[in-house]
N, C-alpha and C positions, 0 to 999 in steps of 0.2 A: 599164316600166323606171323605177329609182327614180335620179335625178341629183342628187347633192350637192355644189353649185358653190361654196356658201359661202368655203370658205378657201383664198385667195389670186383672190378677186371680182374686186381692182381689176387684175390682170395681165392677168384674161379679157375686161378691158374690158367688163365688165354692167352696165349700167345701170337703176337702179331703177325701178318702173315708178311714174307719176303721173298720179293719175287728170285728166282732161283740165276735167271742170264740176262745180266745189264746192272743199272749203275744209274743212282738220282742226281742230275743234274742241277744247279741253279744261276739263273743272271736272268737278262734284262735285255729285251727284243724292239728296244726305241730310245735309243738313246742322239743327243744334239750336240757334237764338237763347236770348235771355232770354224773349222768347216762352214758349217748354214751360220751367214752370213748375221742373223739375227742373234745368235746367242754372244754370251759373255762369259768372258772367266772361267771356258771349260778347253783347256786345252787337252788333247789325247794322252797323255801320258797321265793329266788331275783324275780322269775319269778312269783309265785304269787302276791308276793306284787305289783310287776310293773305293772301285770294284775288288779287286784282293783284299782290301781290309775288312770286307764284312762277308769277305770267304766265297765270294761268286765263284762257278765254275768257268762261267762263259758270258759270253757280249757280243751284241752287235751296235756296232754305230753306223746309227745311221742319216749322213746328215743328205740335206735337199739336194737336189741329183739338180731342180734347176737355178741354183744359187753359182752353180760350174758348168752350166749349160752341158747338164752330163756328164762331165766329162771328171767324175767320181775318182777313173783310177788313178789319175794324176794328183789330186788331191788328197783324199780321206786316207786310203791305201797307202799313197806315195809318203806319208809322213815320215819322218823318223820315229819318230813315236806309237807305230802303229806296229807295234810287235809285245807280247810277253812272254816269260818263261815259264809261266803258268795258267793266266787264263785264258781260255780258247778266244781268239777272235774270229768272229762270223765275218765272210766278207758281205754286203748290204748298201741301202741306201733308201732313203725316202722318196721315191717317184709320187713326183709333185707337179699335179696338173690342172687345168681348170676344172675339169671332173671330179676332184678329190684327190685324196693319198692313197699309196698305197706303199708297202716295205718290202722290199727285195731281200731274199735270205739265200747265201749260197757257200756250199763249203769249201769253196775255191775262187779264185779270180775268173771273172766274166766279163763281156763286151757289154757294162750297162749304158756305154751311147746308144745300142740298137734298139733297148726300150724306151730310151727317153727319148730319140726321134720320130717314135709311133705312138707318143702320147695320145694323139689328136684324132688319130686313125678312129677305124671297126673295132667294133670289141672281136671280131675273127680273124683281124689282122695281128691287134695287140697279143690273141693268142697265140698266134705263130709263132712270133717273135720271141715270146717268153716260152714256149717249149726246146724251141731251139736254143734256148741258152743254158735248157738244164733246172734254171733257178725254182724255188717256192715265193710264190709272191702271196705276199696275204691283205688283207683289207683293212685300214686305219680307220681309228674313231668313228665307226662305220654310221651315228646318228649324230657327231656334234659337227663343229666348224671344219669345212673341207672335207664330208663326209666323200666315202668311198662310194661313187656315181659308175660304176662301170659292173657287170654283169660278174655274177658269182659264180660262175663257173669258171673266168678264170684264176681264182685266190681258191690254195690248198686250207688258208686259217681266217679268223678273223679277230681281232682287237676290240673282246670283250670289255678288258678292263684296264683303259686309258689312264693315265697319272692317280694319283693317291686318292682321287677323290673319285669314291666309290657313287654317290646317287647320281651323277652322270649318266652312267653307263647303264642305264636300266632301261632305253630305248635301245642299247646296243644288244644287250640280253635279247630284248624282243626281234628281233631281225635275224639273230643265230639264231632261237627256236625256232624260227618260218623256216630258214633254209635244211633246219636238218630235219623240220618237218616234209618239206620236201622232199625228201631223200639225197641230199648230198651230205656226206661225212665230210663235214669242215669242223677243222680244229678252232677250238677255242684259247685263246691267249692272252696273256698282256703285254703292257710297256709302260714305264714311266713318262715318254716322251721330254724328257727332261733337256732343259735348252740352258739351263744358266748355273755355274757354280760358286763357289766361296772361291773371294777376290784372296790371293798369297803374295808375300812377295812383294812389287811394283806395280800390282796390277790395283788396279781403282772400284771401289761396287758402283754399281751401275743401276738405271731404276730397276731393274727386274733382280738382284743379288738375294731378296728374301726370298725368293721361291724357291733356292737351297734348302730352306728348313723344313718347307713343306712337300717340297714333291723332290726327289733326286734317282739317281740308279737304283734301281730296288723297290720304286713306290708304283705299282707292283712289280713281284716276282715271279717270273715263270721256271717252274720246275718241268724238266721233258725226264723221261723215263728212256738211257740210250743204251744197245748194247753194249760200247763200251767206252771210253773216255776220248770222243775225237768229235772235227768238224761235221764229216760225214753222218755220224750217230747221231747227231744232234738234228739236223736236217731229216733224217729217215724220222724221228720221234715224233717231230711237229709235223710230218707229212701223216701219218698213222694215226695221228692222236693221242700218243702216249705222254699225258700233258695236264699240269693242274699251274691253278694260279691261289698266291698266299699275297697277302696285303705287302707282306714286305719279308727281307731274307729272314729274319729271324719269326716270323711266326711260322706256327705247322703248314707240313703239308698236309694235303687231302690226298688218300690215295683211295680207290673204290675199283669192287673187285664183285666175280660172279662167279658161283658154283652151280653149272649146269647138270653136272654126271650126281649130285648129290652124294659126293665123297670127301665132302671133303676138306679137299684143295685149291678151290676159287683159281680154276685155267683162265678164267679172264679177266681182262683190264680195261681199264680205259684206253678206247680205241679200237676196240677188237668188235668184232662182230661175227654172230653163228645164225645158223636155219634154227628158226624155234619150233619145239618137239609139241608144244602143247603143255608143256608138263612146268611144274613152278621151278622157279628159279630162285636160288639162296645167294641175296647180297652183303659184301659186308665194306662198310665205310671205316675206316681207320686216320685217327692225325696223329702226324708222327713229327717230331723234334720240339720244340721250344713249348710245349702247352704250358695253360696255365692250372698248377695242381687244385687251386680252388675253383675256377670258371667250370660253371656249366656252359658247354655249346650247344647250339642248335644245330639239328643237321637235318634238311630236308630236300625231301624225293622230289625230284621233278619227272614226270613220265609223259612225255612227247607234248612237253610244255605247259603241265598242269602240276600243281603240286598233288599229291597223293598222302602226302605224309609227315611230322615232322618228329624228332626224336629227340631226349634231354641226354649229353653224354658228359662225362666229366673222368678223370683219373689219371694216371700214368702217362695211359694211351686209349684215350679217350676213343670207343669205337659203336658201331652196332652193326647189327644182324637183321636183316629182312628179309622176308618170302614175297614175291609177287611172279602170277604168272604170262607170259609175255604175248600177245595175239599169234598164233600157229597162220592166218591168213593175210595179215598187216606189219606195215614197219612200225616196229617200237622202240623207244631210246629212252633213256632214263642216264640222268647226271642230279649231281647231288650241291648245293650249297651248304656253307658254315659259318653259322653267325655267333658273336659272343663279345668277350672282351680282347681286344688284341692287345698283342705282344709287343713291348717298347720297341722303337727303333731309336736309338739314342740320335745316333750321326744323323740323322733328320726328323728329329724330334716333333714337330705337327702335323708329321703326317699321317700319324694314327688317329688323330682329332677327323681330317678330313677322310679315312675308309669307313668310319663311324663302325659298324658291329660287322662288318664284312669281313671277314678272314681269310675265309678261302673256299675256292671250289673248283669243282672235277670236271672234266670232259666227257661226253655220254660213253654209253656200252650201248652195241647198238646189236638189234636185233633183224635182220629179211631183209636188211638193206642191199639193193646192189652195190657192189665195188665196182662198176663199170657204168654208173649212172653218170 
């Protein structure tokens, strides 16, 4: 049975559900300093600042690891600039190779010469090298320019949802559904990949200065779900899955949730996976911060890559409720998308023009999956 409670929520008296240990994060997982050589007008301290004023929790910058022939720490890290008193900085980098990209995430300073010397290598070499260091590497723009050409086994995510502009990314979508149809639990994420900011000061615009307005920090935003407010937590989330993507800071998140014991209290997340009993399974999808009180959303079921369903939600906290039972002999994953009108982003104001009705969506709940596949 399919229940659509959404509209007129607050009369039925529902209350949204909160997870009980952790803490919602939000920033931006591709971002370009003066660092990579190509960008303009985005010095580390412009990008942090821009980041605290539209309330980010966290960042990575990450600029091209071969623009310094690797040699990252000396550079991006080494800045003065390269510190806040509030938003987390991820240490990172774009490993940039004939192959493709791909983004280095790490909650601490790492040896990243030793990956960028084994660009060229095995994909069983490149894995060594990057377990040995600890790091999450994930997959860039995995269908457009410089797509990620190297073996998915070894990137823990991948960069579903590339700069502001969402019908891109819809060969990206298809390539995560193979893989998690596959059986690996790879997380799904974004980046702005944003390379150029607004000229201050003595500094001059340049031909690329407008693409401030349309794509910057934030276009898109990744939300991770972390223990608790640190580098480390933030790394464990995206390695798990505990993870959605919203067109930009200020529109909702997507959070999706499952109640197997039929109690309830929806024990699972995005990210989490259980042995299915055979028996139905009660989901519930919720957006939570900045909605808009008049939009109806769209929210539809994706189940091991097929749509199943779509739902009309609107109100407060615009949600719904569904039953579906999950195969007792197969893996099964279900992740949810959310279309409608999106939420202004002022400080880059076209870049809601170019997510067009994409808002936001979720990471699967997965079902029989190995965790040691």
């Amino acid at each position: 049975m399919n229940v659509n409670y959404a509209r007129g929520q607050e009369n039925n008296d529902i209350q949204p559900i909160k997870p009980a240990a952790g803490i919602w994060l939000k920033g931006d997982l591709h971002v370009h300093s003066r660092h990579s050589t190509e960008s303009s007008n985005n010095s580390i301290l412009k990008i942090i600042n821009f980041s605290k004023s539209v309330k980010m929790d966290y960042l990575c910058i990450t600029d091209h690891d071969n623009h310094v022939d690797g040699d990252v720490a000396h550079h991006t890290w080494a800045d003065p600039e390269f510190k806040s008193d509030s938003l987390l900085l991820l240490y990172g980098a774009e490993w940039t190779t004939t192959r493709g990209h791909g983004n280095v995430f790490s909650a601490k300073p790492y040896n990243h010469q030793n990956l960028f010397d084994v660009r060229d290598q095995r994909d069983v070499n490149i894995g060594k090298v990057k377990n040995s260091l600890g790091v999450h590497l994930s997959a860039n723009h995995p269908s457009g320019k410089d797509n990620f050409g190297f073996s998915y086994d070894l990137v823990k995510s991948i960069e579903i949802w590339n700069s502001a502009v969402w019908p891109k990314n819809a060969n990206a979508i298809m390539i995560w559904d193979d893989m998690l149809s596959s059986g690996r639990m790879i997380t799904g994420r974004g980046g702005s990949d944003t390379h150029h900011g607004t000229p201050t000061a003595s500094e001059k615009p340049s031909a690329n200065t407008y693409q401030a307005e349309f794509n910057y920090v934030g276009t898109p935003t990744t939300w991770v779900f972390a223990k608790e407010r640190s580098l480390k937590a933030i790394i464990d989330a995206l390695d798990y899955g505990k993870v959605s993507v919203s067109s930009n800071p200020f529109a909702p998140r997507v959070e999706f949730y499952a109640d197997t014991k039929e109690n309830g209290k929806f024990e699972m997340m995005m990210g989490d996976n259980r042995i299915s009993t055979g028996k139905p399974v009660k989901f519930r999808v919720q957006l939570i911060g900045n909605t808009l009180f008049d939009t109806n959303y769209t929210v539809t079921v994706i189940k091991n890559g097929k749509k199943i369903n779509s739902y009309q939600v609107s109100g407060k906290v615009p949600a719904v409720e569904f039953t579906d039972t999950p195969d007792v002999k197969v893996r099964t994953y279900y992740r949810v998308t959310v279309e409608g009108t999106n939420t202004a982003y002022p400080q880059v104001p076209k870049s809601v023009a170019l997510s067009e009705n994409m808002v936001g969506l979720s990471n699967p709940i997965y079902f029989n999956f190995d965790p040691k596949f």
